[in-house]
N, C-alpha and C positions, 0 to 999 in steps of 0.2 A: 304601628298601632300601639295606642298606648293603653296603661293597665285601667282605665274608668270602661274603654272598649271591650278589653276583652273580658272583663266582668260583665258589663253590658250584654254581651253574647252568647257564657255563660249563664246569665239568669232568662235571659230567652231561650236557649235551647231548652233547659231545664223546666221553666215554663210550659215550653209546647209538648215537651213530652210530659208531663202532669196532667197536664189537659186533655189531651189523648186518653191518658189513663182515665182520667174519674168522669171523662162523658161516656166514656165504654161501660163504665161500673154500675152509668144508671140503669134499673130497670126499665124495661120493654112497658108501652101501653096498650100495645095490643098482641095478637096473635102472631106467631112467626118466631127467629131464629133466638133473634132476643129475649122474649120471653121465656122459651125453652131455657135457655141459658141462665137467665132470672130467678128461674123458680127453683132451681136447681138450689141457687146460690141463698135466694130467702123464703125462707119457711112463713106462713100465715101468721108468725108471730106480731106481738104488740112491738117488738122496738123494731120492726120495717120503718113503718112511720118518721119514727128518728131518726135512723139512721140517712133513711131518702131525705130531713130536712137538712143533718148535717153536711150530706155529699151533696147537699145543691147550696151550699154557703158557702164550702169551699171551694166548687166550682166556680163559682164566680167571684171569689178573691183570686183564683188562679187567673180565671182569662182579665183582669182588671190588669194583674200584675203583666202580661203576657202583652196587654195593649199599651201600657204605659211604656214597656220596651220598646215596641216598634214606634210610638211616638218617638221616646228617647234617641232611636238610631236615627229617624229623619232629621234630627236637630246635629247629631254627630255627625252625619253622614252626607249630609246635602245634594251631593253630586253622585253617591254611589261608591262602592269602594273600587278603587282604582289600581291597578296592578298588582292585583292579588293573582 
């Protein structure tokens, strides 16, 4: 495996756990565990608003970054990795 791969694997693991992180982060839209969770975390304040517009731009440069990886591995990878 050479080092474009495991940087490759690297910024996809890294990736997916980001991802993980900042779609848990968003608040809940309705009633239940999330929102509980939610409200805790955001107060009726003015910068929710922001804050929810910044954490859904960077969710989705994550998951963009996250897919252009796994495009990436199918071009590296074609067959699957083999005697690992």
């Amino acid at each position: 495996m050479g080092p474009i791969q495991i940087v490759l694997f690297t910024v996809w693991g890294l990736s997916t756990l980001a991802l993980i992180a900042l779609v848990l982060m968003h608040s809940g839209k309705g009633t239940g565990v999330s929102d509980m969770i939610a409200s805790s975390l955001y107060n009726a304040s003015t910068a929710t608003g922001v804050m929810e517009k910044n954490l859904d731009k960077l969710t989705v440069i994550v998951a963009c970054v996250f897919a252009a990886c796994v495009v990436l591995a199918m071009f590296f990878f074609p067959q699957g990795i083999v005697g690992l």
